[in-house]
C-alpha positions as CSV (number, residue, x, y, z in Angstrom):
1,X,-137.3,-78.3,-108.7
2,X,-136.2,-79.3,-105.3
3,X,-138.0,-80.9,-102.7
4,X,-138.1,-80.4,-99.2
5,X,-137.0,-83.9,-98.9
6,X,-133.9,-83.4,-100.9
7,X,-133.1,-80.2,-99.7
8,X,-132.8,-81.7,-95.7
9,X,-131.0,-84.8,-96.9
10,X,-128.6,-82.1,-99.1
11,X,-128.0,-80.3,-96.0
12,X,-127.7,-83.3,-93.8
13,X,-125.9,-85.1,-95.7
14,X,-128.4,-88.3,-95.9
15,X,-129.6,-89.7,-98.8
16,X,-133.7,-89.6,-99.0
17,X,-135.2,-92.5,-101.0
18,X,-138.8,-91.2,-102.1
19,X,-140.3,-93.8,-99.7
20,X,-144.1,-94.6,-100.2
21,X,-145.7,-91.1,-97.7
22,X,-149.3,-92.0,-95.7
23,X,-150.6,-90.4,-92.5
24,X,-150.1,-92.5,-89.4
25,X,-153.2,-91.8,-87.9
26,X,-155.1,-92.9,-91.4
27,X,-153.7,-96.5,-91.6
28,X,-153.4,-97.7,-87.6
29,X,-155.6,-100.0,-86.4
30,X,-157.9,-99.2,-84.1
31,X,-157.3,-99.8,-80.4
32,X,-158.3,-98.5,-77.1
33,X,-156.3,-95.4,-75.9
34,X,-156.7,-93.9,-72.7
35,X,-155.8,-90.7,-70.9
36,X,-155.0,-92.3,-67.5
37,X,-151.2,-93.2,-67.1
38,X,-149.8,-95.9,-65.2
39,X,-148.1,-95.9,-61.5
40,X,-150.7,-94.0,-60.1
41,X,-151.0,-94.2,-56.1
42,X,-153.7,-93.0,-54.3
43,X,-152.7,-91.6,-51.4
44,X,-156.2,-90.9,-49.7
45,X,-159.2,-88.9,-50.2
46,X,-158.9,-86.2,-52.5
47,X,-161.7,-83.6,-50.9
48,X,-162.3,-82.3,-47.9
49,X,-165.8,-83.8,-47.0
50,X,-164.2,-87.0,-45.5
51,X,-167.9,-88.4,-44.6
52,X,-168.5,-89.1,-48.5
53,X,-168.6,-92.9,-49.1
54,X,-170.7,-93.9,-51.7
55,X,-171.8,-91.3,-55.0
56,X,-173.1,-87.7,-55.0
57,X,-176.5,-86.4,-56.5
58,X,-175.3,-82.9,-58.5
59,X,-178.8,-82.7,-60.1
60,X,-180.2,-79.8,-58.0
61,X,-177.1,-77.6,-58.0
62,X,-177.0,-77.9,-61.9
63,X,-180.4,-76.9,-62.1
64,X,-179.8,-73.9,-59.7
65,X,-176.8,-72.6,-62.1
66,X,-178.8,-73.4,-65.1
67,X,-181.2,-70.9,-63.8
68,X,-179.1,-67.6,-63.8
69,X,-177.7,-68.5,-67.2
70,X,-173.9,-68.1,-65.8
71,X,-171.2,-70.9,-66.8
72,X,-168.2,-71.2,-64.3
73,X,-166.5,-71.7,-67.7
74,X,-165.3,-69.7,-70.1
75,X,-162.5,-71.3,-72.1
76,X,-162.5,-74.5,-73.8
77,X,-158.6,-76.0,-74.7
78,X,-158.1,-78.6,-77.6
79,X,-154.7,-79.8,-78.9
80,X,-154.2,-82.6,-81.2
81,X,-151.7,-83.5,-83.9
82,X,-151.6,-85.6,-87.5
83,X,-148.4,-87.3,-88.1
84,X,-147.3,-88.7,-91.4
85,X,-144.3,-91.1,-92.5
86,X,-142.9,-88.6,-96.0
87,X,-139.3,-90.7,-96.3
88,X,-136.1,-92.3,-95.3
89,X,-133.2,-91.5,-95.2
90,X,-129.5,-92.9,-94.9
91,X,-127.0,-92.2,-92.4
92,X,-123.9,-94.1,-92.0
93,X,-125.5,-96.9,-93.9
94,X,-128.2,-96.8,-92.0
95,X,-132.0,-96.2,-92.6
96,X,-134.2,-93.7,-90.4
97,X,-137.9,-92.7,-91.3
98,X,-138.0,-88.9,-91.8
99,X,-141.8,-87.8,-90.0
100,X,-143.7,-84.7,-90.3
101,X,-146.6,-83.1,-88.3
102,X,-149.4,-81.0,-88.0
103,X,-149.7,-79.7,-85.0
104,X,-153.3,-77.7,-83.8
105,X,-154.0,-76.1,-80.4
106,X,-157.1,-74.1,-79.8
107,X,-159.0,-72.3,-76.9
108,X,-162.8,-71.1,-77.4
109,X,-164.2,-68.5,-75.6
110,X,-168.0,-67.8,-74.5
111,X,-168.6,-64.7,-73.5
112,X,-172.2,-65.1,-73.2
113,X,-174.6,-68.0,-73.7
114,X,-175.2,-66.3,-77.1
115,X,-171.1,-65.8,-78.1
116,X,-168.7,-69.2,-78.9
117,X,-165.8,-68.0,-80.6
118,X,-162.5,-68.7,-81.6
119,X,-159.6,-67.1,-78.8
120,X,-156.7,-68.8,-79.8
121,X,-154.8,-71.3,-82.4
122,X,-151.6,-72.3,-82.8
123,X,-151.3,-74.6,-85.7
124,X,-147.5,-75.6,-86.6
125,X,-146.4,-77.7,-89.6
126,X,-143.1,-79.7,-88.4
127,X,-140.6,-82.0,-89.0
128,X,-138.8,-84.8,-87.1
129,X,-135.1,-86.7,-88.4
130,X,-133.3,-88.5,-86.5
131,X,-130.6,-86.8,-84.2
132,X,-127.8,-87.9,-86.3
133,X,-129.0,-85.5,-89.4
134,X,-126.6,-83.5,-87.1
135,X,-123.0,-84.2,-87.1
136,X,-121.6,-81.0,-87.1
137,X,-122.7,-79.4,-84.1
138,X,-122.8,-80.6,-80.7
139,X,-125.7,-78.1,-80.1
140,X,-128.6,-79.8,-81.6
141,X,-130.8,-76.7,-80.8
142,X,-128.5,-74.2,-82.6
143,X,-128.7,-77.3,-85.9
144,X,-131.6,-77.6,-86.3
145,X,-133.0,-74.1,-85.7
146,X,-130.7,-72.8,-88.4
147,X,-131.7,-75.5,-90.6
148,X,-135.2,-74.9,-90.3
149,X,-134.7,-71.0,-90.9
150,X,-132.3,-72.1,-94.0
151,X,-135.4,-74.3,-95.4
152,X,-138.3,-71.7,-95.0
153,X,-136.0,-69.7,-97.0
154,X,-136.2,-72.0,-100.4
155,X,-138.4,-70.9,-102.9
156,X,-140.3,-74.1,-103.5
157,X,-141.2,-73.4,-99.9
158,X,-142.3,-69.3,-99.8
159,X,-144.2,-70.4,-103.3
160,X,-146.8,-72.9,-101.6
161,X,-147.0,-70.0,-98.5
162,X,-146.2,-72.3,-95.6
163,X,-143.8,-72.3,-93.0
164,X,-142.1,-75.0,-90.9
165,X,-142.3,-74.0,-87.7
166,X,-139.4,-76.4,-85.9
167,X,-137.4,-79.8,-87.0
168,X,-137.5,-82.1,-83.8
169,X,-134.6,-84.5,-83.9
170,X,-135.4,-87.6,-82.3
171,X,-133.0,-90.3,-80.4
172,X,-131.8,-92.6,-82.9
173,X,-129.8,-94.7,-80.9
174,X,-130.1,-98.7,-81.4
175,X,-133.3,-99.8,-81.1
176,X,-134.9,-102.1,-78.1
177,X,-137.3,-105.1,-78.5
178,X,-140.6,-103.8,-79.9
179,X,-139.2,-100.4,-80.2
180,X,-139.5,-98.4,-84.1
181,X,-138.1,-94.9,-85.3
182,X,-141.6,-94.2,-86.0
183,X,-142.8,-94.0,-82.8
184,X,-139.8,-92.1,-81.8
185,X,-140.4,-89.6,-84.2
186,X,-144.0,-89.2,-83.5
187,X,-143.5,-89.0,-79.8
188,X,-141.3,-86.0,-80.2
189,X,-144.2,-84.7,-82.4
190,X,-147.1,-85.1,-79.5
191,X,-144.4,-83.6,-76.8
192,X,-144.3,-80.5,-79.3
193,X,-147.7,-80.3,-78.9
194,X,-148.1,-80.9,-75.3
195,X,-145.5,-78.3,-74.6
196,X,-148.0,-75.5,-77.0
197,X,-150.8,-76.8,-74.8
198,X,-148.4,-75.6,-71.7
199,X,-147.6,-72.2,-73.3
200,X,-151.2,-71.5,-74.1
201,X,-152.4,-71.7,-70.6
202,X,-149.6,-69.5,-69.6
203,X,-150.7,-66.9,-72.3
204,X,-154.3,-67.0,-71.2
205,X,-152.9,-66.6,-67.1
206,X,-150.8,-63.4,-68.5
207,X,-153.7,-61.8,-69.8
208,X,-155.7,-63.0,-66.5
209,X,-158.3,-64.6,-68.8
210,X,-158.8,-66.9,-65.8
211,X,-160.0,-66.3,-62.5
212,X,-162.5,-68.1,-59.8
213,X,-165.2,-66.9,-62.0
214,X,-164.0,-68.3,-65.4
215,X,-162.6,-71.4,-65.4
216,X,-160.6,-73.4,-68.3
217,X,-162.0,-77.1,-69.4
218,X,-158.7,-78.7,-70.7
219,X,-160.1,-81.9,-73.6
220,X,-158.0,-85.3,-72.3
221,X,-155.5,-85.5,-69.0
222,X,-153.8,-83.2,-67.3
223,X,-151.1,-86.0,-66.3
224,X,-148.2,-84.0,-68.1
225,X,-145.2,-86.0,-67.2
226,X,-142.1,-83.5,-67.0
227,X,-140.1,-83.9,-70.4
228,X,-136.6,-84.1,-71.6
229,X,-137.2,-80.7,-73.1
230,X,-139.3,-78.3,-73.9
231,X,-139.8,-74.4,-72.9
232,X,-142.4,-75.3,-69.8
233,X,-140.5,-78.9,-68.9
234,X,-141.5,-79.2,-65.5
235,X,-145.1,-79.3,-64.5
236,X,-144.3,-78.5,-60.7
237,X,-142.6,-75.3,-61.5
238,X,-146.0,-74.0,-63.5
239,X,-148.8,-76.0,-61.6
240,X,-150.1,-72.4,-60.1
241,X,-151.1,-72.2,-64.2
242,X,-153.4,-74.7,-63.7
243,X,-155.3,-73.6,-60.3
244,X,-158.9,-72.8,-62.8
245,X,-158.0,-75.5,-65.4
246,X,-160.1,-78.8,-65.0
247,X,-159.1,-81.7,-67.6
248,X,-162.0,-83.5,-68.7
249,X,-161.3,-87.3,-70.2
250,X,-163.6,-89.1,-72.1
251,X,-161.7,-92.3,-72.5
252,X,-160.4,-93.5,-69.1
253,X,-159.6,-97.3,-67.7
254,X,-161.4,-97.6,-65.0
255,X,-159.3,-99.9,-63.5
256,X,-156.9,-97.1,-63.1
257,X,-157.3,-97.0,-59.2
258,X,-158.5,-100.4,-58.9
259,X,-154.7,-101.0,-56.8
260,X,-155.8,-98.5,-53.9
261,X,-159.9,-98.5,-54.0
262,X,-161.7,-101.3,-54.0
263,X,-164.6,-101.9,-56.4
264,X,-163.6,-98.7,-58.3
265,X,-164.5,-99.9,-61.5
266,X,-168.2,-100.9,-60.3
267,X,-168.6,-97.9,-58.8
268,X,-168.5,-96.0,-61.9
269,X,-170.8,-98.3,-63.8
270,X,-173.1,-98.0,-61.1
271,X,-173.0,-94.4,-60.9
272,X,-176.9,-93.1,-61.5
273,X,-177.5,-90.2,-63.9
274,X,-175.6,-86.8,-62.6
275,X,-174.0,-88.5,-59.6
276,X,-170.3,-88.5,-58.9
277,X,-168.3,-90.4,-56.9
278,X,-166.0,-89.0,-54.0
279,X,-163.0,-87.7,-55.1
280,X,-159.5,-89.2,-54.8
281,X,-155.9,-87.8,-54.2
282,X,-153.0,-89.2,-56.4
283,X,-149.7,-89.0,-57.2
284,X,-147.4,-90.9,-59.8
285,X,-143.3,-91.3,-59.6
286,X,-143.1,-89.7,-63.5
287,X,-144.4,-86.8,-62.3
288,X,-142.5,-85.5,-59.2
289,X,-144.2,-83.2,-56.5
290,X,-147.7,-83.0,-57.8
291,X,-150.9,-84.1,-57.0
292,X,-154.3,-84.6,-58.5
293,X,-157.8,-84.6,-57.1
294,X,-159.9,-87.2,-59.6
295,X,-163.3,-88.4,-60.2
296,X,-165.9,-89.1,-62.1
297,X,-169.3,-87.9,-63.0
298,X,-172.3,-89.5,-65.0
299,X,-173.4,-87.1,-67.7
300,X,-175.6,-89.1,-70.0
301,X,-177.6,-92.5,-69.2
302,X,-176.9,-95.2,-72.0
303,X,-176.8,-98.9,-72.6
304,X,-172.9,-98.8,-72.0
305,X,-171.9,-99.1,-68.4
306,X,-168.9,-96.7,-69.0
307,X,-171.0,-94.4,-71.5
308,X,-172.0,-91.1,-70.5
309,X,-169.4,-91.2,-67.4
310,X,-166.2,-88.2,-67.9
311,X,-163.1,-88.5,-65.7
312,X,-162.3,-85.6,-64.1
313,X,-158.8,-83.9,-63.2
314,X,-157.8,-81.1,-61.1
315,X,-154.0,-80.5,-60.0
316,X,-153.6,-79.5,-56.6
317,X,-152.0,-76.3,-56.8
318,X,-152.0,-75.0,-53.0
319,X,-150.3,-76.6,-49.9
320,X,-153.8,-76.7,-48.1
321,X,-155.2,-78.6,-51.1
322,X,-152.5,-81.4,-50.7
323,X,-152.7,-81.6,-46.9
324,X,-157.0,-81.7,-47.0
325,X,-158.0,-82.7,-50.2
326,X,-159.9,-80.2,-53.2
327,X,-162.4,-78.1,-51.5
328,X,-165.6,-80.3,-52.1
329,X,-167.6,-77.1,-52.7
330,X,-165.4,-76.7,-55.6
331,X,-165.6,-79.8,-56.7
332,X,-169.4,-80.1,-56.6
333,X,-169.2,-76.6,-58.4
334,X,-167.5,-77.8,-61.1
335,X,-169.5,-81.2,-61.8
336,X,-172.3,-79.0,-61.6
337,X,-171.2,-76.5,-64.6
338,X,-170.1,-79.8,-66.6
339,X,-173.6,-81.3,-66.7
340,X,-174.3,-78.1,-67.8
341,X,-172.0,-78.2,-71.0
342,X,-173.7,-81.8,-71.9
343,X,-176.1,-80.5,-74.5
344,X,-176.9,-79.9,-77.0
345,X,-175.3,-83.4,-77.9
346,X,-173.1,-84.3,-81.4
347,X,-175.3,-87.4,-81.8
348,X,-174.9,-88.7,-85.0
349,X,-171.6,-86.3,-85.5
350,X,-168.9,-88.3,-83.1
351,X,-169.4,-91.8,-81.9
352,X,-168.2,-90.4,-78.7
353,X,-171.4,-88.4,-78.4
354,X,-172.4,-89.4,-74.8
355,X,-169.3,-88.1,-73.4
356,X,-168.5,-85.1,-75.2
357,X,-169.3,-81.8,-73.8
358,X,-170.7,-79.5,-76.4
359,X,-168.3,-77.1,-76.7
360,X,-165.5,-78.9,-76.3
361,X,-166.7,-80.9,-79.2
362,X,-166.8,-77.5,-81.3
363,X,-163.5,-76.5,-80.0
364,X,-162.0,-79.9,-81.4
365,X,-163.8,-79.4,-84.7
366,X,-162.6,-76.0,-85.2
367,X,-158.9,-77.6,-84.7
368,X,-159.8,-79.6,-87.4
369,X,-161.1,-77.1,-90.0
370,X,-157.7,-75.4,-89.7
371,X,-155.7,-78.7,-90.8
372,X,-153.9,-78.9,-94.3
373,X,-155.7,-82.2,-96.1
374,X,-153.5,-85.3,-95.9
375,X,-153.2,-84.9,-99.6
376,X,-152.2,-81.6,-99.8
377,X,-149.5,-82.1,-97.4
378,X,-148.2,-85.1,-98.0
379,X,-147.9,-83.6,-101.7
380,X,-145.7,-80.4,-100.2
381,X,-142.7,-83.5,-99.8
């Protein structure tokens, strides 16, 4: 029986060479990642109460909105991906890894304090070769959409009941120092999914899901720099999308702003239990005519300096916003709801425990429940 390997070198005309398959994210060591970006600039305060120097106690407005039972939000976004090495294959005598991906993208809704439930996935399986696996076409969209519709047709495909949503052909043009197909090919895998993360916030603004009184808490940055492609390419075009959306890091340098504000990263550490620092306005040269209102707020007390402390992103949708700074009502408002989301905790489940927000966390597992086991799809190759 064919594979899928040797039905997209067949049709490529490659040669695959049943190369050992593991999951990238299984066999990596472990490093330090962070959502923050570099190049930022800040440009000047990012709120509209000028006066605030030093942190901001949220403790009593979070006890207020705890009383009434209400959330500002309503809908909790997670997208991640699994990528795995499956071959190589040969082009003009030359070697390229072929990657694949599992893609999963989820929003949760709470109705009620008593209703958590799934609103939304979107989990693609996909494929990445190099561009070359073209060389009939200069149309690599018209290519490889046709190839993947040809392979989703093959019966050793319909049999196991999946379907291959896209095959993302990555540049495969000579390498630089410390560069690797790999990464190349996994890179086009995470722009997929930032790209469904895009879509999925339109979809819930076109069925006005979100509104001043139900916000969206986006997991990780919302520092989308504007891509080579992609349906939604452009942040500036869609940043009205985002004008109920907070992004909500749990891993963040905080030296990020250490260039522009002094003592940034002892102010964090410093930060007592549900404080925030003031909030500040940047802008970065990757992503062209936006801004972003950021700080940070102290959730959870712990031994760790940085523990217990989420970054906190809003873009700056409206003119007003960019000329004054985020309203800091709104901001307050918001810190206030996420102290709120704090418990109950994952302790014991994730060793990120003191900076997850609890439904956020169940958003992320959910994502996770829906994945094929590395096994079982490695084994589909």
């Amino acid at each position: 029986m064919k594979s899928i390997l040797d039905y997209i070198a067949k049709e490529t005309d490659g040669k695959n060479y049943k190369s050992y398959k593991y999951c990238f994210e299984a066999i990596e060591v472990p490093k330090l990642l962070y959502d923050d970006k570099k190049d930022i600039k800040v440009r000047r305060k990012g709120e509209t109460d000028k006066s605030l120097k030093t942190s901001k106690s949220i403790f009593d407005l979070s006890k207020k909105i705890s009383k009434t039972g209400t959330s500002l939000f309503k809908y909790f976004l997670d997208g991640s991906r699994k990528t795995y090495k499956v071959d190589d294959i040969a082009y003009d005598k030359k070697l390229y890894p072929i990657i694949a991906g599992q893609i999963g993208v989820s929003v949760c809704e709470r109705e009620s304090p008593y209703s958590f439930k799934p609103y939304l996935l979107k989990n693609p399986l996909v494929i990445s070769l190099p561009s070359r696996a073209n060389a009939i076409t200069s149309n690599d969209d018209l290519f490889f959409n046709n190839l993947t519709e040809k392979l989703n047709k093959q019966q050793f495909i319909i049999k196991h009941g999946i379907i291959f949503n896209k095959i993302l052909p990555y540049d495969d043009s000579p390498l630089k120092v410390n560069e690797k197909y790999e990464d190349k090919g996994v890179a086009k895998i995470q722009d997929e999914m930032i790209d469904l993360e895009k879509k999925v916030v339109l979809e819930l603004v076109k069925d006005r899901k979100l509104n001043p009184e139900s916000y969206l808490i986006k997991d990780g940055s919302l520092e989308y720099q504007k891509m080579s492609s992609g349906d939604l390419r452009d942040l500036s075009v869609i940043k009205t999308n985002y004008s109920c959306v907070v992004g909500v890091s749990k891993a963040f340098n905080p030296e990020a702003l250490s260039n522009d504000v002094k003592n940034i990263s002892r102010s964090i550490a410093d930060l007592n239990l549900y404080h925030r620092t003031p909030a500040f306005m940047y802008d970065t040269p990757r992503i062209p005519d936006i801004k972003f209102a950021v700080w940070y707020l102290r959730i959870r007390k712990t031994i760790s300096p940085f523990d217990g402390v989420l970054k906190i992103e809003k873009i700056l949708v409206w003119d007003s916003e960019e000329e004054e700074g985020l309203d800091s009502d709104e901001i307050n408002l918001i810190s206030a709801n996420i102290i709120n989301e704090r418990n109950p905790v994952c302790y014991g489940q994730d060793d990120r425990w003191a900076k997850h927000l609890y439904p956020v966390y169940l958003t992320e597992k959910y994502i996770k429940s829906k994945y094929l086991s590395d096994i079982h799809f490695i084994n589909l190759f």
